[in-house]
C-alpha positions in Angstrom: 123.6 -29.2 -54.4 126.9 -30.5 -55.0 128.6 -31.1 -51.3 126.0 -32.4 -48.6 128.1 -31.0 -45.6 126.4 -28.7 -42.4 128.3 -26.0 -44.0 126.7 -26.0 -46.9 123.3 -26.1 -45.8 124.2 -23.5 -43.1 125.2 -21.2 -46.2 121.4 -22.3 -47.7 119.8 -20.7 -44.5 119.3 -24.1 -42.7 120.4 -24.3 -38.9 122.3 -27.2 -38.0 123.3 -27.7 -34.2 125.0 -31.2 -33.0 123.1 -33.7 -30.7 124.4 -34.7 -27.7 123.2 -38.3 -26.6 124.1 -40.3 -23.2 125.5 -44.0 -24.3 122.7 -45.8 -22.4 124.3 -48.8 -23.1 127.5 -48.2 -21.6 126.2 -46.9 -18.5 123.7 -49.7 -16.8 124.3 -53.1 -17.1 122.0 -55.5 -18.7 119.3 -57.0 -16.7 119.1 -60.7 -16.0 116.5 -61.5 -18.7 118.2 -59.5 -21.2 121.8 -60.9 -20.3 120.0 -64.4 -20.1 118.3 -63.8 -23.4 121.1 -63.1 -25.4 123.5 -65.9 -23.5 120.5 -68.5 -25.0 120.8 -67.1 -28.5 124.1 -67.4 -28.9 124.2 -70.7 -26.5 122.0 -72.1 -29.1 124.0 -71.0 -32.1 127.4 -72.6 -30.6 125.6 -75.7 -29.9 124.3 -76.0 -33.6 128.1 -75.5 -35.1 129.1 -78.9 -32.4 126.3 -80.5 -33.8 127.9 -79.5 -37.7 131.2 -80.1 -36.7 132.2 -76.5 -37.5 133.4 -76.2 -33.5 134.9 -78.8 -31.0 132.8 -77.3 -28.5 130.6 -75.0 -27.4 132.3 -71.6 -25.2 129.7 -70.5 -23.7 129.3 -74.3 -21.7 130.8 -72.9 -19.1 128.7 -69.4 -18.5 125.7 -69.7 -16.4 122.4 -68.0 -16.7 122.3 -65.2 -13.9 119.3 -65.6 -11.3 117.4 -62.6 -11.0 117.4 -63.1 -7.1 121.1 -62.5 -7.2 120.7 -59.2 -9.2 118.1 -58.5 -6.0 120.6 -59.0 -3.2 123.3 -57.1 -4.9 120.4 -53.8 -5.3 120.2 -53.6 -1.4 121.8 -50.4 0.3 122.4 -49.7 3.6 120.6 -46.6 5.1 123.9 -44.9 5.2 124.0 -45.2 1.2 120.6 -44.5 0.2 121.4 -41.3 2.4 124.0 -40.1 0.8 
C-alpha cells in the first residue's frame, strides 16, 4: 500500500478509532524513593564529571534527599477534608 495513513486503511475496511490516555506522569508526584532514586543517579553522574574536571561542581550539592516521613505528615487530612 502506498500511504500508511488511518485513511487509507479505513478505505481497506480496517476500523481505526484514537486512544485517549491520562498523563499519569503529570498528575501525581513522584514518590520519595522514586524522587530519591533518580536525585542519586544523576547525583552520581555530576560527581563523576568534578572528578574529570568536565564541571566546577556538582548542582545537585545543594538538593536533599526527601524523607519519606515528610511525604507522611503532608498525606494527613482533617475530617473536614476527607469529608468532602
Amino acid at each position: 500500500m502506498a500511504g500508511h495513513t488511518p485513511r487509507a486503511w479505513t478505505l481497506l475496511g480496517w476500523i481505526i478509532a484514537r486512544r485517549k490516555t491520562r498523563p499519569c506522569a503529570l498528575i501525581s508526584p513522584a514518590a520519595a524513593q522514586a524522587r530519591n532514586t533518580y536525585r542519586d543517579i544523576f547525583a552520581a553522574v555530576f560527581d563523576y564529571g568534578v572528578r574529570e574536571g568536565l564541571l566546577t561542581h556538582s548542582p545537585l550539592a545543594e538538593v536533599n534527599r526527601k524523607s519519606k516521613e515528610l511525604e507522611r505528615h503532608e498525606r494527613i487530612t482533617t475530617s473536614e477534608q476527607y469529608m468532602a
